[in-house]
C-alpha positions, 0 to 999 in steps of 0.5 A, a space after each residue: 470440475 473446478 481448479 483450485 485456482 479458479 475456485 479460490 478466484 472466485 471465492 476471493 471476487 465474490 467475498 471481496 477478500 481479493 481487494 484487500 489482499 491487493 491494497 496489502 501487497 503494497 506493504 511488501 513491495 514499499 521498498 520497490 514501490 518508492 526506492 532505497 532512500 524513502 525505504 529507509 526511512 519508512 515502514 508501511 504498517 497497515 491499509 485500512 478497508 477505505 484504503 488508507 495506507 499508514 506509514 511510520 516515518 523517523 523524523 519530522 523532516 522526512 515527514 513534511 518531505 514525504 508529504 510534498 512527495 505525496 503525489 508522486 509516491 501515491 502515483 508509484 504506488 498505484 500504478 498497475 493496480 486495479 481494483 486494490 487502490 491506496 486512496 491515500 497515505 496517513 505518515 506517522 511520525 516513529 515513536 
C-alpha cells in the first residue's frame, strides 16, 4: 500500500500541480527572499503558469530601483528551486 505522502507526490508530479505550488511558495517567503527594506515596500500578488511573478510596488522610485535590482532579486528568489522557477518579475506600480 502506498503513503499518503507518496501518493500525494505522485499525483502532484504527474498533473503538474507540484510545479505551480513551488513557483507560489515565492509569494510567502518575499519578505525572507529579498529582506525587510524591499519587503516593505512590495507585495508579491501572483505567478502566472509561464512564471511571472507579479509584484505592487509604492512608488515609482522604488519601481525604477527594484528593476536595476532586478537580477540580484531573481537570483534570491530562485535559489534553491527547482522545477518552480520565476522566469521573470513584472513590478506594478500600487494604485
Amino acid at each position: 500500500m502506498m503513503k499518503v505522502r507518496q501518493a500525494l507526490e505522485t499525483f502532484l508530479a504527474k498533473s503538474g500541480l507540484g510545479r505551480r505550488i513551488a513557483q507560489a511558495q515565492v509569494i510567502p517567503d518575499w519578505p525572507r527572499l529579498v529582506g525587510p527594506q524591499i519587503a516593505a515596500v512590495t507585495s508579491p500578488e501572483s505567478v502566472s503558469p509561464d512564471g511571472t511573478l507579479f509584484v505592487r510596488v509604492a512608488t515609482s522610485a522604488w519601481m525604477n530601483e527594484l528593476q536595476l535590482m532586478a537580477p540580484e532579486i531573481m537570483a534570491r528568489v530562485n535559489a534553491g528551486r527547482g522545477p518552480g522557477r520565476i522566469k521573470t518579475i513584472r513590478w506594478l506600480l500600487s494604485r
